[in-house]
N, C-alpha and C positions, 0 to 999 in steps of 0.2 A: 471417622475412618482414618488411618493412617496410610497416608502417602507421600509417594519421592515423585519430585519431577526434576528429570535430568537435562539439564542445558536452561539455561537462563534467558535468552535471546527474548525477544518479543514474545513468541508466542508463552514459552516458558514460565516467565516470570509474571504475567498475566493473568494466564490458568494457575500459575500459583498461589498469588496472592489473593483470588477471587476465592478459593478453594479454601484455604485459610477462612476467608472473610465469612463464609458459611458455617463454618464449625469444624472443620476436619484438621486434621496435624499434620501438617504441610513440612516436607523437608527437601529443600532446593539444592541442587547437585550443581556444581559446576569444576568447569578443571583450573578456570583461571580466579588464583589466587585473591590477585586484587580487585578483583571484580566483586567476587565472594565478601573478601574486608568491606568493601564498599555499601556492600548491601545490608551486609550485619550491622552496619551503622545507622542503617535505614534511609541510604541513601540509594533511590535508582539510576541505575544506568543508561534507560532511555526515557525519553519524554513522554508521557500518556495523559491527557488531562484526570483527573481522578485520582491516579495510579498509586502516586506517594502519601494520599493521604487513607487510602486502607490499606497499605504495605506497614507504615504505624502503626494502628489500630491492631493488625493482625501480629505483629512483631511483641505489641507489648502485651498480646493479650497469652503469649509463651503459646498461641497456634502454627506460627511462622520461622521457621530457621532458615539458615545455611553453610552449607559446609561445601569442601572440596575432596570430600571422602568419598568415593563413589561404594566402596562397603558398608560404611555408615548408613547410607541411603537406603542401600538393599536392603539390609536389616531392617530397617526404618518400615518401609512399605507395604502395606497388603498390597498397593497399586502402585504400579512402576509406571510413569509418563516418561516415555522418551521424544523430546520436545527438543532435540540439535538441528544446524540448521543444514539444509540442504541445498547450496548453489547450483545454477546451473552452471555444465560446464561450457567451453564452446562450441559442443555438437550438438547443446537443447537439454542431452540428459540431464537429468538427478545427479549432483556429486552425493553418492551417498558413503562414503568414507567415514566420518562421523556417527551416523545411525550403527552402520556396521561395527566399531569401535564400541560403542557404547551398549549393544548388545551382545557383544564377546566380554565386557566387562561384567556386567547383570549373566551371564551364567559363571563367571569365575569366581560370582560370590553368593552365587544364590543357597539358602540357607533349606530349614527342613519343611517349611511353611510354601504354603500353596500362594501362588502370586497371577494376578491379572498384570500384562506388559502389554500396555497401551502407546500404540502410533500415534502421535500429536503431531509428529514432526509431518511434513505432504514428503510422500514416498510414491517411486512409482508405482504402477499398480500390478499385485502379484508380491510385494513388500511382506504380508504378516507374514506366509510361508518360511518366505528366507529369512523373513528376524527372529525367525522361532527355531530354523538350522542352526545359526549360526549363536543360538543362547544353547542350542543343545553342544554343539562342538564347545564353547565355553564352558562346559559343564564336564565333558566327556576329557577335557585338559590334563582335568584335577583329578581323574580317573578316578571319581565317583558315579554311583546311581544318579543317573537321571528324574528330579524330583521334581512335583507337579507345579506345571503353570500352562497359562495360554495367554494366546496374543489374537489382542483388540484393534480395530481398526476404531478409530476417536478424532475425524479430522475437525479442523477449526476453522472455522468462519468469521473473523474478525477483521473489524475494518480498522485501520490502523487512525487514531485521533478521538474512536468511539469502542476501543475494545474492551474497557469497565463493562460498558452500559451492554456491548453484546455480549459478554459472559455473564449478567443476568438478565437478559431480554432477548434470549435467540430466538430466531425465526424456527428452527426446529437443533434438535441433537440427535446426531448420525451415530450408530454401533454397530460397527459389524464383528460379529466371530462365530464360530464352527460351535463355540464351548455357552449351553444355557446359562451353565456357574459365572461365567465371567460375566456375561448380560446381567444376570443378577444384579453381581455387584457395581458394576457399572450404574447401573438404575439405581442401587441405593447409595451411589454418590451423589449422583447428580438432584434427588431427589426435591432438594430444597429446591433447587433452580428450576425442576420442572412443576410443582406448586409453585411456583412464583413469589417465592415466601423472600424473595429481596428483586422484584423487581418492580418498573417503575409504576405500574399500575397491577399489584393485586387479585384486580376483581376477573381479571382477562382469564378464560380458559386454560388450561395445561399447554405447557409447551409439548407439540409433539417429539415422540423420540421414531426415529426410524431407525427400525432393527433389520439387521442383512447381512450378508456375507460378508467375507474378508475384502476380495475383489472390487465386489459394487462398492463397498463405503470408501475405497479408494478412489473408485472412478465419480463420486458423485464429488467431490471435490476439486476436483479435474474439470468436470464437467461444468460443476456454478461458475467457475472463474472463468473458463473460455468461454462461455458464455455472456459473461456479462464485457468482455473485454472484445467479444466482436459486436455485441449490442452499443459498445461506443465507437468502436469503429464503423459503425451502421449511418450512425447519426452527424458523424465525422464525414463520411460521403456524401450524406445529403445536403450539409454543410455548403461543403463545396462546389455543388450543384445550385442552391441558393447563389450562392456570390455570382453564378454566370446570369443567372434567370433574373435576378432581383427580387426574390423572395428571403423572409428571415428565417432562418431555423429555430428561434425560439419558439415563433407561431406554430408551424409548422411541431414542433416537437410537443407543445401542447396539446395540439390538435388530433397528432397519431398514440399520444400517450393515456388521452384518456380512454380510448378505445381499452376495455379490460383484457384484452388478448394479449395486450402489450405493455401495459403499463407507464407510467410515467419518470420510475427509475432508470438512467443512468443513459438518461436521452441529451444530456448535457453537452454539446459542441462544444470542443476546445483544439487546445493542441496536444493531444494524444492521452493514452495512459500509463502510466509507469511502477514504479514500486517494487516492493519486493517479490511479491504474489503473481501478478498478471503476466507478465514477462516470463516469469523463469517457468509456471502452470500450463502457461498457453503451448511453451515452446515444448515442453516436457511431453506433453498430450499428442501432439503433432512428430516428434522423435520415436514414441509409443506405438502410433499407426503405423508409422515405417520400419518397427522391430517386425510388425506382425503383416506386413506387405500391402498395405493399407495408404494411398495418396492422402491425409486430407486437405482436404485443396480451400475450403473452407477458414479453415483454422489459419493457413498459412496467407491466403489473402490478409485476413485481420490483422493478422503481426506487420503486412507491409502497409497496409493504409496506415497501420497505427506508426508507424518508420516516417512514411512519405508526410505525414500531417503535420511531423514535426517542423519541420521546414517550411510553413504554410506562414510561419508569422515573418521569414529572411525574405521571403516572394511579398509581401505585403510592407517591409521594411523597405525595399526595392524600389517599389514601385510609387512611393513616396518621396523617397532621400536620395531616390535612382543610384549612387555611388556607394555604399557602405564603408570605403575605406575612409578613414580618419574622422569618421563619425564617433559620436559619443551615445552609447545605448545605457538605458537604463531599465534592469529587469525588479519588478514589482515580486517578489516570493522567488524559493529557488525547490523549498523540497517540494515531490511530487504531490503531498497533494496537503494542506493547511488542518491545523492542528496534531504534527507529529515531527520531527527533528530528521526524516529519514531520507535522506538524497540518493538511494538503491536506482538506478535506472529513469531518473528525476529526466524529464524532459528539459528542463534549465542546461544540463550537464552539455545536450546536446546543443545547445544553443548558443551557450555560451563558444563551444570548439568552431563551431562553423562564422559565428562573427568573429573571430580571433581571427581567423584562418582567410578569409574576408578584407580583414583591415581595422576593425571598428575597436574603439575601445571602450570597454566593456565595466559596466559596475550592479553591483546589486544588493539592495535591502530586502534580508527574510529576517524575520520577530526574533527566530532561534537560532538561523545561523551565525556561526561568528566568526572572523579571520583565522585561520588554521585549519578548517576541515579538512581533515584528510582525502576528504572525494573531490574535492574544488585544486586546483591548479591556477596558485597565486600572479604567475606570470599571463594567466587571461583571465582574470576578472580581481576587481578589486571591492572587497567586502566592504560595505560605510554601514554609519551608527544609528543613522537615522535617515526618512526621507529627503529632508532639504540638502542634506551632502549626497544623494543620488542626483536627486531631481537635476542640483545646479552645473550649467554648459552642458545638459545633456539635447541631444537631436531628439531624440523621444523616448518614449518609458513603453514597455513592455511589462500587463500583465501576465505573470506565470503563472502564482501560488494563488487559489481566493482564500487568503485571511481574512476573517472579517473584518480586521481593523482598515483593512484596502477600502474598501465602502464608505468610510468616517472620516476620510482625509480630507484636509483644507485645498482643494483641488485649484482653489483659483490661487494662493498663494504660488503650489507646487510648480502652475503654470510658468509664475513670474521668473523662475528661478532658470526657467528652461531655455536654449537658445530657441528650440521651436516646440510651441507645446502641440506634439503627437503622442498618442497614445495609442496600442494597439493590444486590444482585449481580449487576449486569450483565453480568459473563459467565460466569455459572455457574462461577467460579473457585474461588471458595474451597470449603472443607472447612464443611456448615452447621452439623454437629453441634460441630466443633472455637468456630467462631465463638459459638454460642449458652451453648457453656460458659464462652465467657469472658465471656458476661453481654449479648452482644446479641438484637437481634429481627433474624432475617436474612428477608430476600423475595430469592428468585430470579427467575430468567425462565423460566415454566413449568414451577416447579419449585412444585408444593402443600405445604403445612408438614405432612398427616400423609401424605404420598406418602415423607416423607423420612425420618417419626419424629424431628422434631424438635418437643419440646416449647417449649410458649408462655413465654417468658418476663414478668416482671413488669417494666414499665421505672422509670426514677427518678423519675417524675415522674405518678402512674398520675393525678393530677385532673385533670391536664392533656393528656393523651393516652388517646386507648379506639381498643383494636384489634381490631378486629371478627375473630371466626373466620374472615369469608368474604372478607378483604382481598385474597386471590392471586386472588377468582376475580368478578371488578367487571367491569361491561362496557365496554370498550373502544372511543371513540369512533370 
């Protein structure tokens, strides 16, 4: 089949190159120039493990293009993905500015052929209606007939480090629209990925496809994410009810996760969640009940446990190093979550302002970050090359990000290097007993030091530092 996906962004360029990688004649829309060069080169623009290497494959096999022609594309497509991004603003909503643009474009060139225009991009809910006004107004410009199409609702569920593997391995694929015809074709795009004809086991049943309205397939997208994003802020409170009680929340999270009602995903205690998704979904959903007079009190709780958790590692840095001013911190990973380059609402970000702001001077080693990011502010943190230029005169390390390579470190080396080896484990990653043999003082997140049996170690510096037994278990502003 031949298709346009307009906007390149993560989701974009993803759905593109997978769509490609199955057989279809992919033509990628963008407005920025160099991005576009960039890619025709067969080079991408964001990190994905996979990514670049069936972006080749699809590029040379003459399934794959790009251009910055957005007539081109229309022409191009029986299916129109619009896949731009949508920030939020600062009152929660959807900026949809973009979406709207680029469906005032797709009717200023809609040609005589019948087109499916599918929502990729998360739109609020109530979106296909208005993106279908505003391609007719696009249409009605040129002060021609009105020529046939419809609009699909197509949300995406990708996690950002594994989004290859979930564009051929979804847990289900959402369609909503009013029109059988577009369902159709929809279905026989998707076809190959619902036989399972590139995914990583074969023999496994059909992916379901759930068919529905325009509406519901908006709000089921809406819904997974806030959902999964108070299910960690769930386990985030219990968290820190462990630290007072002296119980771990790993057990604990075990314990209630094999229970089938609730499962074992995303029961993982840390310090918060972030990214592109969760944040701007959650807020978006909760802005939504309050269009239509609707408290939800629910949703909005989770965004503040997920706010107030952040700060849980500065309360534990505290209550350690007691002063933070003219301390040396060192933060382990910076984007929000390990294997992806994206620092969107990265809980580091936040971290990093409030020990600046504090006193502390601040460094940090991520795999992929590198000095210049645009989202990092060079005057409070200072990017280094590797671990041992963190590690060294630092008062302690902060895990952020779990890399796996974080797990693989020469721990007791990193030790040596430190004025005190502290380390506080932000996501319950590491191994505590492995870590405390190599000579540090580990704090988890609702993880108690004899819930774990780990003994106390002595630091390098004991006049200078006193660790109180009851460190894990301090109250929590």
């Amino acid at each position: 089949m031949r298709v346009c996906v307009i906007g390149t962004g993560y989701v974009g360029l993803v759905t593109g190159v997978c769509l490609a990688q199955i057989g279809h004649q992919v033509l990628c829309v963008d407005n920025n120039s160099a991005k576009v060069e960039l890619m025709q080169s067969g080079q991408s623009p964001i990190f994905e493990p996979g990514l670049t290497e069936i972006m080749h494959s699809a590029i040379e096999s003459g399934l794959l293009e790009f251009t910055s022609d957005l007539a081109a594309g229309v022409a191009h497509g029986e299916i129109l993905f619009i896949a731009v991004g949508t920030p939020a603003l600062p009152t929660g909503e959807s900026d949809t500015r973009y979406v709207e643009a680029v469906a005032r474009g797709i009717g200023n060139h809609l040609n005589g052929s019948y087109k499916v225009i599918v929502n990729k991009s998360t739109v609020p809910i109530g979106s296909g209606d208005w993106v279908r006004r505003i391609v007719i107004d696009g249409v009605l410009e040129r002060q021609e007939e009105i020529l046939g199409f419809d609009v699909v609702s197509n949300p995406e569920f990708l996690r950002e480090g594994s989004a290859v593997y979930d564009t051929f391995n979804p847990d289900r694929i959402v369609l909503g629209s009013n029109s059988q015809k577009a369902i159709e074709l929809m279905q026989q795009l998707y076809a190959p990925i619902v036989d399972r004809k590139f995914a990583a086991d074969p023999s496994l049943p059909a992916i379901p496809v759930v068919v529905t309205d325009l509406s519901s397939a908006e709000m089921i997208k809406y819904a997974a994410n806030a959902f999964l994003a108070t299910k960690i802020s769930f386990i985030n409170e219990v968290a820190n009810i462990c630290d007072r009680v002296g119980a771990d929340v790993t057990q604990v999270a075990k314990g209630i996760g094999l229970d089938s009602r609730i499962g074992n995903k995303f029961l993982q205690a840390g310090i918060g969640w972030g990214g592109s998704c969760f944040p701007k979904d959650v807020s978006a959903l909760v802005h939504t009940a309050n269009d239509y007079g609707y408290d939800a009190q629910l949703l909005k709780s989770a965004i503040k446990t997920n706010q107030n958790q952040r700060l849980i590692v500065l309360e534990k840095l505290q209550q350690v190093l007691k002063i933070l001013k003219g301390k040396t911190i060192g933060l382990l990973g910076l984007t929000f979550k390990p294997d992806t380059d994206d620092l969107r609402d990265a809980p580091a970000l936040d971290l990093i302002a409030q020990l600046s702001r504090l006193g502390a001077k601040v460094k940090a080693y991520d795999p992929i970050i590198s000095p210049g990011n645009p989202h990092l502010n060079s005057s409070e943190v200072t990017i280094t090359g590797d671990i041992e230029q963190l590690a060294h005169n630092c008062d302690a390390l902060v895990l952020v990000t779990e890399w796996q390579q974080f797990r693989e470190l020469d721990y007791l080396q990193i030790a040596s290097k430190m004025t005190t080896p502290i380390i506080i484990d932000g996501r319950n990653f590491l191994d505590p007993k492995t870590i405390v043999a190599a000579g540090f003082y580990y704090i988890g997140i609702g993880r108690c030091s004899n819930s774990v049996g780990i003994p106390k170690p002595i630091l390098s510096n004991p006049q200078n530092y006193t660790i109180s037994d009851n460190s894990l278990k301090v109250p929590v502003a």
